[in-house]
C-alpha positions as CSV (number, residue, x, y, z in Angstrom):
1,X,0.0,0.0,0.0
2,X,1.0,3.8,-0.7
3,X,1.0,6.0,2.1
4,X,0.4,10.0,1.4
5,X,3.6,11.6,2.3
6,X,4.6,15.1,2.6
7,X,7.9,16.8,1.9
8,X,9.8,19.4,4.4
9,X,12.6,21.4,3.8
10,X,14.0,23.8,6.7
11,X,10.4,23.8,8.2
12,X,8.6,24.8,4.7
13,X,6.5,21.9,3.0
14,X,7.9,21.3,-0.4
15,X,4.9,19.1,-1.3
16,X,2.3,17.5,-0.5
17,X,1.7,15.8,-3.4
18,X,4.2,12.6,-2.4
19,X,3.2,8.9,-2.1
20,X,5.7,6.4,0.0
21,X,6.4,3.0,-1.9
22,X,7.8,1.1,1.3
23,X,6.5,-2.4,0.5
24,X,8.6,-4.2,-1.8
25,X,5.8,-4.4,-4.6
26,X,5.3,-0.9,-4.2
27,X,9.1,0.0,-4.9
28,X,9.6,-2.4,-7.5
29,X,6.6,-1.2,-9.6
30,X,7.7,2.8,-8.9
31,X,6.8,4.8,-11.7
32,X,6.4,2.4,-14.3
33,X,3.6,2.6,-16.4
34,X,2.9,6.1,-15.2
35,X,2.7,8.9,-18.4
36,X,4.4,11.5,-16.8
37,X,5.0,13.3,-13.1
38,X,2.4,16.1,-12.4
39,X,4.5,19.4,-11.0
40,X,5.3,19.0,-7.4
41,X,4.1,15.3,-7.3
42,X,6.6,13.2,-5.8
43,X,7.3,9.1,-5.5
44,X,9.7,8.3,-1.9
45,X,11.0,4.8,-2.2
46,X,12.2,3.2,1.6
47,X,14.6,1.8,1.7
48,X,16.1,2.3,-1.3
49,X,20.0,2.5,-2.4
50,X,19.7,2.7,-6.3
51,X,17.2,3.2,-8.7
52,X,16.8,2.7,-12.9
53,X,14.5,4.4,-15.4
54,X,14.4,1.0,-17.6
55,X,10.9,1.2,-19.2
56,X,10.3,4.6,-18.1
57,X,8.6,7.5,-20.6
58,X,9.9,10.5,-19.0
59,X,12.8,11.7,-17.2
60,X,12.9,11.9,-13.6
61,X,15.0,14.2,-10.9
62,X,16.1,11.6,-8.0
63,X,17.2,13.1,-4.2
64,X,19.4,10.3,-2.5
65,X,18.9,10.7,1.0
66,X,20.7,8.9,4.4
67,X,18.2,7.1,7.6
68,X,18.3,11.2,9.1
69,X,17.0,12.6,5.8
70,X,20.3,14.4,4.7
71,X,20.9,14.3,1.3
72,X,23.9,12.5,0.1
73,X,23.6,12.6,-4.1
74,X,21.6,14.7,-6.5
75,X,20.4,13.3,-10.2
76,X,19.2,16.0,-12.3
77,X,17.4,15.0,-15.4
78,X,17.5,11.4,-15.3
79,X,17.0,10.1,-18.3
80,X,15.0,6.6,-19.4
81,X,16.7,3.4,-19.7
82,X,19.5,4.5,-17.1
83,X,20.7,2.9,-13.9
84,X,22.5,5.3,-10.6
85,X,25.4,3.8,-8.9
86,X,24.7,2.3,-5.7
87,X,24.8,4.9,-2.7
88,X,26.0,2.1,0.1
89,X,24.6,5.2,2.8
90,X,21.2,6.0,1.1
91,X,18.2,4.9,2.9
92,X,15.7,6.3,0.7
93,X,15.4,8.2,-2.9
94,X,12.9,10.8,-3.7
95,X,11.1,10.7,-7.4
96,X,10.1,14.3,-8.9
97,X,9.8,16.1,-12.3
98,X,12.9,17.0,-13.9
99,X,13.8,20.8,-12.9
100,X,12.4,19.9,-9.1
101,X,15.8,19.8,-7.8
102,X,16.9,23.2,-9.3
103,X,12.8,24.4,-8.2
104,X,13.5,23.2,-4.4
105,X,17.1,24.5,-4.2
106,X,17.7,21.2,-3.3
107,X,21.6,20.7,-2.2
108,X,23.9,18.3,-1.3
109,X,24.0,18.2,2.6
110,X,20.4,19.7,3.2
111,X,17.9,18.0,5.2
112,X,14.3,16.7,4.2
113,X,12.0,15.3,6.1
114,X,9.2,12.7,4.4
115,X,6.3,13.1,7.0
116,X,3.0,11.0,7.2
117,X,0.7,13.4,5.7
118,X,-2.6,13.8,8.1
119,X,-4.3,16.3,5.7
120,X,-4.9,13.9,3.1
């Protein structure tokens, strides 16, 4: 099952428009199938160290992120069909729209936090 997630970012919500794929059906399908990302919609995959775009349509920005939420890699503008390298201190690996990263002024070392979303 998916769980409505939202994103933080130095006390400001990023998004509210995030799912969490924790169950290993859930990750494993991602966004496959999907036509495209709507803006600000987001896909949090726990626990997760690497991630491809084999089969994907649509390029995707991906936020590498340690067990305290502080982000360890950045992948603008990942293309379909590609694989990241394995990031042995990730714990989980957020799934936007290409240009999120550079929307969110999203750096290396900043700290998000993927909170249960009781609005929704």
């Amino acid at each position: 099952m998916e769980q409505p997630v939202k994103i933080i970012k130095n006390h400001m919500v990023l998004t509210q428009k995030a799912i969490r794929a924790h169950t290993p059906w859930a990750r494993l399908k991602g966004l496959l199938g999907r036509p495209s990302l709507s803006p600000n919609e987001a896909l949090v995959l726990r626990p997760c160290n690497s991630i491809h775009t084999f089969f994907m349509r649509f390029p995707i920005d991906a936020i590498f992120m340690d067990a305290s939420g502080k982000v360890l890699h950045l992948y603008p503008n990942l293309k379909p069909n590609r694989l990241t390298g394995v990031h042995w201190q990730a714990k989980e690996v957020i799934e936007v729209p290409p240009g999120t990263i550079e929307q969110w002024k999203i750096q290396v070392g900043d700290i998000l936090k993927c909170e249960e979303d009781d609005d929704v």
